[in-house]
N, CA, C and O atoms as a GROMACS GRO file, in nm:
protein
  504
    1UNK      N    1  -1.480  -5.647  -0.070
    1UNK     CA    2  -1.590  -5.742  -0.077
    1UNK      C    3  -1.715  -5.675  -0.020
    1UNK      O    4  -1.710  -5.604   0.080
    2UNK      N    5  -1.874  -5.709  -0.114
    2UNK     CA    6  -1.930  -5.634  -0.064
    2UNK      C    7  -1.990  -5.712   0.101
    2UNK      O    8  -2.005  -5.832   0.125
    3UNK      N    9  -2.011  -5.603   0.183
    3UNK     CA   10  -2.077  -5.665   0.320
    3UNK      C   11  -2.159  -5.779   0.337
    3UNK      O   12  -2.140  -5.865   0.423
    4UNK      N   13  -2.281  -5.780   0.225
    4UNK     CA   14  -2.418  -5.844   0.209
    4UNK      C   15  -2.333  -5.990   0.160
    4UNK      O   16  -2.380  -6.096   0.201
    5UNK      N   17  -2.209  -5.994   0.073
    5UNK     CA   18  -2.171  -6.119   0.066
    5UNK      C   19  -2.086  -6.218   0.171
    5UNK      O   20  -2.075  -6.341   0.167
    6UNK      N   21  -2.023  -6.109   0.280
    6UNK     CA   22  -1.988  -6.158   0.380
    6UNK      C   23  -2.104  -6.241   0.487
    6UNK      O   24  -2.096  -6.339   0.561
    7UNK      N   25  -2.198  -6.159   0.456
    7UNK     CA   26  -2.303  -6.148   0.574
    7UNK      C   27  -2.340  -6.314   0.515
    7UNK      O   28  -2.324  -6.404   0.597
    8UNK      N   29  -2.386  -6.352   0.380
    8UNK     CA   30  -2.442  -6.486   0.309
    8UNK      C   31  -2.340  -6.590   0.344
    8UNK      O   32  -2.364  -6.697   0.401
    9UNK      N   33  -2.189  -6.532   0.293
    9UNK     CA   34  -2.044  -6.646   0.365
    9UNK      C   35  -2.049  -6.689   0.490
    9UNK      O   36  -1.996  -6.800   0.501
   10UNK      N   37  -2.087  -6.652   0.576
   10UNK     CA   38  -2.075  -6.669   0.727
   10UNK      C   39  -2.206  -6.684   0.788
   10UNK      O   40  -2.217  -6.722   0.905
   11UNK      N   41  -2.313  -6.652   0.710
   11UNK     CA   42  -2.426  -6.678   0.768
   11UNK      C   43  -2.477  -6.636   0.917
   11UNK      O   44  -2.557  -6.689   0.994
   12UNK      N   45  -2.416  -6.546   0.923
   12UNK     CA   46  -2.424  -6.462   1.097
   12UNK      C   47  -2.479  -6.344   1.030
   12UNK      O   48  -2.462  -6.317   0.911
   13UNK      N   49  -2.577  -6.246   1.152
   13UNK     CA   50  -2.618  -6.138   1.120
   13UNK      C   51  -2.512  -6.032   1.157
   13UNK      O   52  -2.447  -6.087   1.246
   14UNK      N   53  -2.464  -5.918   1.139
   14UNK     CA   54  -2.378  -5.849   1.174
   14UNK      C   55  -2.416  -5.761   1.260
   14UNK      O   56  -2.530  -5.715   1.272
   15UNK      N   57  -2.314  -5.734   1.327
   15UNK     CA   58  -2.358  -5.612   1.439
   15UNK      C   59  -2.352  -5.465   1.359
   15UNK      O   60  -2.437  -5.379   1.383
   16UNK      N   61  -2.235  -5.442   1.255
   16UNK     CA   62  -2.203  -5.323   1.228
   16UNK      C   63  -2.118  -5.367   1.110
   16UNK      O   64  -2.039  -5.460   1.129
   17UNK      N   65  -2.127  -5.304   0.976
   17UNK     CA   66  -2.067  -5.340   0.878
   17UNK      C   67  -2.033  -5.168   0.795
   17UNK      O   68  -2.080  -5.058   0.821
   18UNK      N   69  -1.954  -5.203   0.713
   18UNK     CA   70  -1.905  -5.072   0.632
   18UNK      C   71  -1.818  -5.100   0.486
   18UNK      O   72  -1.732  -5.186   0.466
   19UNK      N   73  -1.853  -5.031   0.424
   19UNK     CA   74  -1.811  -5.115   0.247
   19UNK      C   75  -1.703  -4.992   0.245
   19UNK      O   76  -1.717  -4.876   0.286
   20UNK      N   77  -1.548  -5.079   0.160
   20UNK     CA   78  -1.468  -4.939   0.174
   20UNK      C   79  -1.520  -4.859   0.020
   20UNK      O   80  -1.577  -4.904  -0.080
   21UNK      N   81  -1.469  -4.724   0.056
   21UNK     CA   82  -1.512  -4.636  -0.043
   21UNK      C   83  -1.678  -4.573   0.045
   21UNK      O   84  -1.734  -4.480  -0.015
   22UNK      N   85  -1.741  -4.617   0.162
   22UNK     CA   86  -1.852  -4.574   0.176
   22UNK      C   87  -1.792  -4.447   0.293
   22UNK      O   88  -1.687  -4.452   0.357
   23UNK      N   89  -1.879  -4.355   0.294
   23UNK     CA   90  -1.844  -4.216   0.422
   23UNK      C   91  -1.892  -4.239   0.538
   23UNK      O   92  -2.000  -4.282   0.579
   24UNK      N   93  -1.770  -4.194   0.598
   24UNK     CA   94  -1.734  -4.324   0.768
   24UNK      C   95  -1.851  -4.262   0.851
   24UNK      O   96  -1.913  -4.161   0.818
   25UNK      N   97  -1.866  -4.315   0.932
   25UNK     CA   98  -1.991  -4.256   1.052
   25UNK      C   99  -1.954  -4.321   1.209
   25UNK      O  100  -1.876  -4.414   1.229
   26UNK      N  101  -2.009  -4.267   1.282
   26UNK     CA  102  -1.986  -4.358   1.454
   26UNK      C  103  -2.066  -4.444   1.385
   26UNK      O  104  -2.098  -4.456   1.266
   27UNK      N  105  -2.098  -4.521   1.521
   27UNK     CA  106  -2.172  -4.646   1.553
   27UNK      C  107  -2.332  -4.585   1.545
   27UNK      O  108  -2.430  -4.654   1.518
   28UNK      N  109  -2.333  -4.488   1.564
   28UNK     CA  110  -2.486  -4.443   1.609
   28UNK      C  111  -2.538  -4.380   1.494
   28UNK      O  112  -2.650  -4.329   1.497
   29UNK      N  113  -2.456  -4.379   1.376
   29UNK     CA  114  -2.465  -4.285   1.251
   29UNK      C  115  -2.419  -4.165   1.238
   29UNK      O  116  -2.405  -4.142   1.118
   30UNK      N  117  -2.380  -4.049   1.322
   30UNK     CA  118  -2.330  -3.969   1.285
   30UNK      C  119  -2.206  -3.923   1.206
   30UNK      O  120  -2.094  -3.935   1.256
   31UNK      N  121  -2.222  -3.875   1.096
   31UNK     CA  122  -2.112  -3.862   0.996
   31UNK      C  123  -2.033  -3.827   1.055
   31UNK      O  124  -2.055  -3.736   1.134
   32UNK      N  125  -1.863  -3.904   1.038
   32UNK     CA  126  -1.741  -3.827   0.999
   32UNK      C  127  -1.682  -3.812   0.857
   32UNK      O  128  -1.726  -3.858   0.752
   33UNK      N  129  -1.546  -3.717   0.884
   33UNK     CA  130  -1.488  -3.700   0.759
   33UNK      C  131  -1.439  -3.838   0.682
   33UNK      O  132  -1.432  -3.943   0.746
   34UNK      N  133  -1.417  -3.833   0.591
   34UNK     CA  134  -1.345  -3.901   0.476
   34UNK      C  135  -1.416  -4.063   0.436
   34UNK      O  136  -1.508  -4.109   0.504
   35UNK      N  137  -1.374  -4.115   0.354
   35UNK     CA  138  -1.417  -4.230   0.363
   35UNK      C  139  -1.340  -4.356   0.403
   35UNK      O  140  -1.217  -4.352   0.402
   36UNK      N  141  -1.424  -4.502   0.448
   36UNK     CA  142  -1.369  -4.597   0.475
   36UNK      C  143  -1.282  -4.645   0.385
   36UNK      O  144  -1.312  -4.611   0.270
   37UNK      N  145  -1.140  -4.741   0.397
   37UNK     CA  146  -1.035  -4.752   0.337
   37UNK      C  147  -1.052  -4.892   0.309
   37UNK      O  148  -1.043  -4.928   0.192
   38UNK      N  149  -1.072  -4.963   0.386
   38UNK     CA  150  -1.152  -5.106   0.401
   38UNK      C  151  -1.296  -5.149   0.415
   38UNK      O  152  -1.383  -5.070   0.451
   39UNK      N  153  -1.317  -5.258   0.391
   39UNK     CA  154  -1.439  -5.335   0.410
   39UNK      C  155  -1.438  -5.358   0.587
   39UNK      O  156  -1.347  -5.365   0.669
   40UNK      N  157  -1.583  -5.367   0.596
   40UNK     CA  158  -1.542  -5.416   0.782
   40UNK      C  159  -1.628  -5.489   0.796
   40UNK      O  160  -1.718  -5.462   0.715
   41UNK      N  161  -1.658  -5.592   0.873
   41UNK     CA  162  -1.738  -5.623   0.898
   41UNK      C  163  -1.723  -5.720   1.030
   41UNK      O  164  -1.618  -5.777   1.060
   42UNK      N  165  -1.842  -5.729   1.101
   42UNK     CA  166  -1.829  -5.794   1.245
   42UNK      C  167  -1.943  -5.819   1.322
   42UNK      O  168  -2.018  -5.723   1.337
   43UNK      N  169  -1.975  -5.930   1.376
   43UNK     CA  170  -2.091  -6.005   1.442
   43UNK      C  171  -2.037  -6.037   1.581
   43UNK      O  172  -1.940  -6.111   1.598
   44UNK      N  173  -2.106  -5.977   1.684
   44UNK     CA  174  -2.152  -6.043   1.786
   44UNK      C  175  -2.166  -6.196   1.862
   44UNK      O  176  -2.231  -6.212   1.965
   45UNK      N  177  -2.098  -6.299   1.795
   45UNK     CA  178  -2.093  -6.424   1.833
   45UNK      C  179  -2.159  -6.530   1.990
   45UNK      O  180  -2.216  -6.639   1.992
   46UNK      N  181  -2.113  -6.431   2.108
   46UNK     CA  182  -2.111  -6.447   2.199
   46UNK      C  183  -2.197  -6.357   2.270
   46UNK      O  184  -2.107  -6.286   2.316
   47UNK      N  185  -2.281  -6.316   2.306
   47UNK     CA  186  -2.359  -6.217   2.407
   47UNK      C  187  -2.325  -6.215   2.485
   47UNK      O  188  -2.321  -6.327   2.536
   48UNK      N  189  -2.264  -6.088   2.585
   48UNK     CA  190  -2.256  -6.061   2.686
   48UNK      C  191  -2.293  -6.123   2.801
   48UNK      O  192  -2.221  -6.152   2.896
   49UNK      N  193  -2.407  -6.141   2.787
   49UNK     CA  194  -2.487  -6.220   2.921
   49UNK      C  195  -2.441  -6.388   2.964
   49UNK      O  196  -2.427  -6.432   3.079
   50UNK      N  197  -2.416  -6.485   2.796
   50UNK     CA  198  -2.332  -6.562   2.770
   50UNK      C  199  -2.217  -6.596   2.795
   50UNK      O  200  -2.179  -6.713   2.803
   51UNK      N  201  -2.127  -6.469   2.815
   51UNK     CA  202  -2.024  -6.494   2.840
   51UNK      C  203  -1.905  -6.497   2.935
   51UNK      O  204  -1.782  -6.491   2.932
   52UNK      N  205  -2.047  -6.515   3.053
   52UNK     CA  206  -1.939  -6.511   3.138
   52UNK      C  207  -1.899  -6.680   3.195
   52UNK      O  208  -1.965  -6.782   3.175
   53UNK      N  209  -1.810  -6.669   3.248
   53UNK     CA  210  -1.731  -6.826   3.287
   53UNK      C  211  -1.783  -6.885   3.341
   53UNK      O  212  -1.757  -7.004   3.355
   54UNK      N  213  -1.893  -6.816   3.403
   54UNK     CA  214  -1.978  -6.913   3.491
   54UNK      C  215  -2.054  -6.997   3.419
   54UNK      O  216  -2.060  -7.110   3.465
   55UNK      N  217  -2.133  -6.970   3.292
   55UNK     CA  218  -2.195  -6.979   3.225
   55UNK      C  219  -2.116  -7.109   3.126
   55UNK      O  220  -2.155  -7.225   3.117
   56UNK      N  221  -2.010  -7.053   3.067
   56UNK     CA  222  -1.921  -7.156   2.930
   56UNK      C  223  -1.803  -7.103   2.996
   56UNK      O  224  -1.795  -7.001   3.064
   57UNK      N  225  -1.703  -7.195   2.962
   57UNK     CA  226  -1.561  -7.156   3.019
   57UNK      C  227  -1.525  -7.127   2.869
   57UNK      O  228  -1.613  -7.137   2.783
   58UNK      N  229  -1.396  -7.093   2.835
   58UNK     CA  230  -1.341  -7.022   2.737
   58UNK      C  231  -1.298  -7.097   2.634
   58UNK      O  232  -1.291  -7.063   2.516
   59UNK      N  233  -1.272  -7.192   2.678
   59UNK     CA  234  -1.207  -7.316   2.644
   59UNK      C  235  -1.314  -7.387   2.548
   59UNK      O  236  -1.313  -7.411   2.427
   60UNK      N  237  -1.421  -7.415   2.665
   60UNK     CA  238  -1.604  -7.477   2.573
   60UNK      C  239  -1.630  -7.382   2.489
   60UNK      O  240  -1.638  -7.434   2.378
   61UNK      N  241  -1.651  -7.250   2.482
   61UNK     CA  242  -1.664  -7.118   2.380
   61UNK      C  243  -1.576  -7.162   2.285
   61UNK      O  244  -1.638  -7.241   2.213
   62UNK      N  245  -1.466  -7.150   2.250
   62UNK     CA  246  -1.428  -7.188   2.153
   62UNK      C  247  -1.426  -7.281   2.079
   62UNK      O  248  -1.408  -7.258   1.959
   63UNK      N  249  -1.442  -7.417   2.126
   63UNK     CA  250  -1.454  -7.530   2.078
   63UNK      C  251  -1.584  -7.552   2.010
   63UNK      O  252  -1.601  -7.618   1.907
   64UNK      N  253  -1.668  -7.492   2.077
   64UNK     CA  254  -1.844  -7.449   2.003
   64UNK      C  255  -1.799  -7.375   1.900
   64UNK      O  256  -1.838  -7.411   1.788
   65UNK      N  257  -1.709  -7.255   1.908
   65UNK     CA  258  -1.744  -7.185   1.757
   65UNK      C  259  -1.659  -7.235   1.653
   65UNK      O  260  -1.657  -7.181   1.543
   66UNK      N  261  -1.568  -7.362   1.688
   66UNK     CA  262  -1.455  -7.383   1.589
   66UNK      C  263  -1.565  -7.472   1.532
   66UNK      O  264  -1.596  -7.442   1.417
   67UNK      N  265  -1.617  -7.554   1.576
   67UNK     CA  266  -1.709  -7.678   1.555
   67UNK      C  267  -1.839  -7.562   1.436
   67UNK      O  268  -1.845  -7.572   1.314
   68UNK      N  269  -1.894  -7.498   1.492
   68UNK     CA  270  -2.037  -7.374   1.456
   68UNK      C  271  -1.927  -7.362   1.327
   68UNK      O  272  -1.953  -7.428   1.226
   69UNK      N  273  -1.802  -7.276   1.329
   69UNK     CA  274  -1.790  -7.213   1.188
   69UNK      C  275  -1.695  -7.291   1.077
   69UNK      O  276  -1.643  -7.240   0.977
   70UNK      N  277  -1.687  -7.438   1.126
   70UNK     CA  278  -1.632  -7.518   1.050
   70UNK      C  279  -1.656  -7.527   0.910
   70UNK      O  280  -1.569  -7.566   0.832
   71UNK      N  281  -1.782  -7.489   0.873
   71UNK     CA  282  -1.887  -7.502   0.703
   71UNK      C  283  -1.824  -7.403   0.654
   71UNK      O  284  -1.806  -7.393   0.533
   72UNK      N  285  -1.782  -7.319   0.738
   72UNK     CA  286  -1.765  -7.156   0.664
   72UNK      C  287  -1.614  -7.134   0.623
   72UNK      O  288  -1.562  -7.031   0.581
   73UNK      N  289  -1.548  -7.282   0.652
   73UNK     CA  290  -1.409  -7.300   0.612
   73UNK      C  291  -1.350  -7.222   0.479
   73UNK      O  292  -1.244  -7.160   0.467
   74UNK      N  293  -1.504  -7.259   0.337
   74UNK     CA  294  -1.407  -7.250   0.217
   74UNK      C  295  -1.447  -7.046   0.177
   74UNK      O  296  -1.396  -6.962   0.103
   75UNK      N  297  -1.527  -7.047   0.243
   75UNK     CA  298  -1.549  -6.902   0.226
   75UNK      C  299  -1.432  -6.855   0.296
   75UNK      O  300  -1.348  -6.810   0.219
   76UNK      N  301  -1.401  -6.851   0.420
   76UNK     CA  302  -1.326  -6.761   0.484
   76UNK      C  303  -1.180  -6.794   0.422
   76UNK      O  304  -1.095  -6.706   0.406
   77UNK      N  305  -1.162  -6.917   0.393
   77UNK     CA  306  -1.012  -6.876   0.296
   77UNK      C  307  -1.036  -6.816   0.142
   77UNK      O  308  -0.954  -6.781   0.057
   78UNK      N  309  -1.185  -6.820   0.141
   78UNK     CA  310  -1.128  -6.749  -0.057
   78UNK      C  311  -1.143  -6.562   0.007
   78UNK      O  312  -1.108  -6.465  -0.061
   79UNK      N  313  -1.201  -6.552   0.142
   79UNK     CA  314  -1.193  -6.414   0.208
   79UNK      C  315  -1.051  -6.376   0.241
   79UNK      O  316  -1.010  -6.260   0.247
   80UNK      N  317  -0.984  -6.477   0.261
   80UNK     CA  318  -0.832  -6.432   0.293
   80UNK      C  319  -0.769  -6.433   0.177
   80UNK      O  320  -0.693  -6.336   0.167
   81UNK      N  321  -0.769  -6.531   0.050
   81UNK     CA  322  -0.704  -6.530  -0.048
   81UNK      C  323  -0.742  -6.383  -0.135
   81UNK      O  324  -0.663  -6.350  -0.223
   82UNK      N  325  -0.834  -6.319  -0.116
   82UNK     CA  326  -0.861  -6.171  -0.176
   82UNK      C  327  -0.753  -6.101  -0.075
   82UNK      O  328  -0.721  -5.999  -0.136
   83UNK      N  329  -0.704  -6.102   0.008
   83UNK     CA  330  -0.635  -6.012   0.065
   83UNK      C  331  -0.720  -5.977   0.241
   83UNK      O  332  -0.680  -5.897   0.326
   84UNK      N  333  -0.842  -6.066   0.248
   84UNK     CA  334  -0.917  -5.978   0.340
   84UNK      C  335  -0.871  -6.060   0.501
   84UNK      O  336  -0.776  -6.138   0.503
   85UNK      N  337  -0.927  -6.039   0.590
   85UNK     CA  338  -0.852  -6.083   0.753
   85UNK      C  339  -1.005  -6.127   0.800
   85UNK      O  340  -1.113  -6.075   0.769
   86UNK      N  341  -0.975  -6.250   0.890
   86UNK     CA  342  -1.078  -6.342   0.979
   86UNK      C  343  -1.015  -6.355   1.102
   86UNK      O  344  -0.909  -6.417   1.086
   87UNK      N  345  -1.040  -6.314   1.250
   87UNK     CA  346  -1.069  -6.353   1.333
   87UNK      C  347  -1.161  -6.359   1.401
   87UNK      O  348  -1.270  -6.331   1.351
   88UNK      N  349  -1.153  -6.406   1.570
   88UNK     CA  350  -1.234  -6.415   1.669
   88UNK      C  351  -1.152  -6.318   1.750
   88UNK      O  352  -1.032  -6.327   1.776
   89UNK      N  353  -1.240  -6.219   1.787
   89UNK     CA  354  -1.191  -6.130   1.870
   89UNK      C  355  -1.244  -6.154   2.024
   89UNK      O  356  -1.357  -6.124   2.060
   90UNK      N  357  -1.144  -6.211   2.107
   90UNK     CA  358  -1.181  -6.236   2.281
   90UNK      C  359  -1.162  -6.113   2.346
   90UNK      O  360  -1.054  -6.054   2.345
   91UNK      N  361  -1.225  -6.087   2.381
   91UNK     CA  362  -1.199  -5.952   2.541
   91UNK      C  363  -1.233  -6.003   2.660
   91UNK      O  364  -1.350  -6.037   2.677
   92UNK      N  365  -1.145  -6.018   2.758
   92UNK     CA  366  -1.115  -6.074   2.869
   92UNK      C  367  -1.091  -5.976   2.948
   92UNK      O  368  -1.002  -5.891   2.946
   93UNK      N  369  -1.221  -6.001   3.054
   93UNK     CA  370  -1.190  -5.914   3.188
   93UNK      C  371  -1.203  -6.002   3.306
   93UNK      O  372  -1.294  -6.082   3.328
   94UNK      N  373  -1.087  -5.972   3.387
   94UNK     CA  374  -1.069  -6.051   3.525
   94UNK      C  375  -1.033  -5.928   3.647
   94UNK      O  376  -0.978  -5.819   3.638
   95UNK      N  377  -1.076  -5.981   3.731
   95UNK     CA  378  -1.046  -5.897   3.910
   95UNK      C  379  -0.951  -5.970   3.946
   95UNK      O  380  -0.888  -5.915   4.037
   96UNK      N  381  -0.902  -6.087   3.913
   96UNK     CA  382  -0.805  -6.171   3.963
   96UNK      C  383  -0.704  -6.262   3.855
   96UNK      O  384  -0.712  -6.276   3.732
   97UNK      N  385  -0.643  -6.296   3.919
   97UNK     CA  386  -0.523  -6.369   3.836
   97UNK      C  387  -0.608  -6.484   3.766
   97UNK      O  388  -0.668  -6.557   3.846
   98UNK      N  389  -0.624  -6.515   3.622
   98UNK     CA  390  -0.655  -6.672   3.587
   98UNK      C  391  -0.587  -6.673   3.457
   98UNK      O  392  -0.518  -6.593   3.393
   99UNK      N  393  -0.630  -6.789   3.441
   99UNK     CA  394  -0.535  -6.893   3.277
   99UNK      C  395  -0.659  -6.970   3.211
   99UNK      O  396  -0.752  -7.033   3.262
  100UNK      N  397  -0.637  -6.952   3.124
  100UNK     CA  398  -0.661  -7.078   3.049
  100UNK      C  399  -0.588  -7.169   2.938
  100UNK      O  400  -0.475  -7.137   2.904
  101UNK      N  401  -0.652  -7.280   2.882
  101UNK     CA  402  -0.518  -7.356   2.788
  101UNK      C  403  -0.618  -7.428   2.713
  101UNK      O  404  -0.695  -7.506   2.769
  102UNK      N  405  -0.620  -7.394   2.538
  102UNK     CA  406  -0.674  -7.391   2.452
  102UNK      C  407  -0.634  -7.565   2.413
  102UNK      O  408  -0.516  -7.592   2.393
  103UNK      N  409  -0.714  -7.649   2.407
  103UNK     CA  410  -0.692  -7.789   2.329
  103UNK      C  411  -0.590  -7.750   2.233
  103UNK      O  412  -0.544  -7.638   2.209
  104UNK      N  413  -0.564  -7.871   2.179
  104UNK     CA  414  -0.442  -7.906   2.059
  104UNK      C  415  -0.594  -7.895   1.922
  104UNK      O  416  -0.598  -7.813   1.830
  105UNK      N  417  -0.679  -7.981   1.945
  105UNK     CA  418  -0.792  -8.003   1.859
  105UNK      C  419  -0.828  -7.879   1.842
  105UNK      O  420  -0.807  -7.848   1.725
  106UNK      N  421  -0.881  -7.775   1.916
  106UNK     CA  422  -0.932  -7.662   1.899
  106UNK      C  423  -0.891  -7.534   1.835
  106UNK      O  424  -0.961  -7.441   1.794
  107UNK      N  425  -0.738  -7.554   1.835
  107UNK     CA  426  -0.649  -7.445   1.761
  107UNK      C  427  -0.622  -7.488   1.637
  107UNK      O  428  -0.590  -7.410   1.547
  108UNK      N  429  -0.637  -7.664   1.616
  108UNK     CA  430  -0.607  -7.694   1.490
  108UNK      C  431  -0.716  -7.667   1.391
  108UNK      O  432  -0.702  -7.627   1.276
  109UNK      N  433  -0.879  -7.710   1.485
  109UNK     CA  434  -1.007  -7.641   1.398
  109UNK      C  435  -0.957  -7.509   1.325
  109UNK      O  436  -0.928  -7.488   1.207
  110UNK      N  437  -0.957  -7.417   1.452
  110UNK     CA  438  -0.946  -7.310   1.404
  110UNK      C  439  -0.839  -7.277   1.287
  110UNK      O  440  -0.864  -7.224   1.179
  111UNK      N  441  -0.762  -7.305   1.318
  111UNK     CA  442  -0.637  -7.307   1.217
  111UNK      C  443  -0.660  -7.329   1.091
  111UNK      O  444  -0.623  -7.250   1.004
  112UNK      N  445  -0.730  -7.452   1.063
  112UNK     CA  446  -0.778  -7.512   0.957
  112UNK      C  447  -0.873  -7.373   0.872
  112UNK      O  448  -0.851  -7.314   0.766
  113UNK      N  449  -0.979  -7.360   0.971
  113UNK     CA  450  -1.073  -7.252   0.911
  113UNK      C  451  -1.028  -7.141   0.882
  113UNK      O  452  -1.101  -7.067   0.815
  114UNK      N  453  -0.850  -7.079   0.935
  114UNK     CA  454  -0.836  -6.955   0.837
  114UNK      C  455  -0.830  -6.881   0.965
  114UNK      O  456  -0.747  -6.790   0.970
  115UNK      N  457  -0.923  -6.907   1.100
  115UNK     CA  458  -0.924  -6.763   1.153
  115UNK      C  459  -0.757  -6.775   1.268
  115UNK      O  460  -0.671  -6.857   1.300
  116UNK      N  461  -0.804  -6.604   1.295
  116UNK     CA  462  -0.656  -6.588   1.394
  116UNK      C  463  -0.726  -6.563   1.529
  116UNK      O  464  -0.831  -6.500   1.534
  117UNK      N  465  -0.667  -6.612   1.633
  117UNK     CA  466  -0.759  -6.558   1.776
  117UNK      C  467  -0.679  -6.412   1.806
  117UNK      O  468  -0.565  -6.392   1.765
  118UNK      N  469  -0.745  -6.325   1.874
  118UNK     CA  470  -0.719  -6.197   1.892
  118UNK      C  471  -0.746  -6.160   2.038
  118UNK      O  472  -0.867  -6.154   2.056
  119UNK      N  473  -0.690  -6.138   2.127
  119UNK     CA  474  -0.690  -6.176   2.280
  119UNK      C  475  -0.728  -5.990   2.321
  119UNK      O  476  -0.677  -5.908   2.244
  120UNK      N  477  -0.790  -5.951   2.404
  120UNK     CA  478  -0.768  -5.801   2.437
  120UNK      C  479  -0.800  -5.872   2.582
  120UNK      O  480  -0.892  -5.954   2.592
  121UNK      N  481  -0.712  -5.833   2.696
  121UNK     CA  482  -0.706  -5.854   2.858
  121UNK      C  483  -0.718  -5.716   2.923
  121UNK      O  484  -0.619  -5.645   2.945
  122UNK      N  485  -0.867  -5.677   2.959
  122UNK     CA  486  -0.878  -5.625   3.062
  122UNK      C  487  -0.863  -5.590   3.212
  122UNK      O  488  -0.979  -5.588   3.256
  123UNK      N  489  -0.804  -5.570   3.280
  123UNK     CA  490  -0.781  -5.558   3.388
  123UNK      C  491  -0.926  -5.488   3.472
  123UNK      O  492  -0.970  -5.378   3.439
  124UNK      N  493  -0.994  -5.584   3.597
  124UNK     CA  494  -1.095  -5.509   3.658
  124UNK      C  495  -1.213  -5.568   3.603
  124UNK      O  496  -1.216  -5.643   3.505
  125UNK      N  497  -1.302  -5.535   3.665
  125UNK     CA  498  -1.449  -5.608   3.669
  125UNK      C  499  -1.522  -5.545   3.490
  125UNK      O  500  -1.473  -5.463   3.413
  126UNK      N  501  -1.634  -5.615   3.479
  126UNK     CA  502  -1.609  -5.537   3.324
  126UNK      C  503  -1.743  -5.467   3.364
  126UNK      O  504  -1.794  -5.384   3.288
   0.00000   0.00000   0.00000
């Protein structure tokens, strides 16, 4: 799928996108070998500065973006019915032990819309 139609489906600006068949590069542009195998694409949702707990707990974050990307329901399943993948990618960094516990409502949004949550747990201050 091309990027520019993802970018119109979801209506988010992207941080970093790549069409497969295009010749791979870092983040900063410098060429590597071969080309991309997949489509990629990925937005920034949450800002850094945003996201910390003090600010929204994890719990309110999600429930905002299940609610925010609810419209984008019938796109992101005809994106999965091509074969292609939707999540929300969380990265979680803690100095200390914590939990959280996702509503029944909030996993079912999500659920509904197609995406998968994707957890990465850091250990240590970020």
């Amino acid at each position: 799928m091309d990027p520019e139609a993802i970018t119109r489906g979801l209506d988010k600006v992207p941080k970093r996108t790549c069409r497969a068949g295009d010749a791979r590069s870092t983040p900063k542009g410098t060429p590597l070998e071969g080309t991309y195998k997949e489509t990629y694409w990925y937005s920034v949702l949450v800002p850094t500065e945003e996201g910390a707990s003090e600010i929204w707990g994890l719990e309110d974050r999600l429930a905002f973006l299940a609610r925010d990307l609810s419209p984008r329901a019938e796109f992101i399943s005809t994106l999965r019915a091509s074969g292609g993948r939707a999540e929300l990618f969380i990265g979680l960094y803690g100095d200390r032990n914590f939990g959280f516990e996702l509503p029944p409502q909030t996993v079912a949004t999500l659920a509904a819309i197609g995406l998968a949550l994707s957890f990465d747990i850091y250990p240590g201050p970020a």
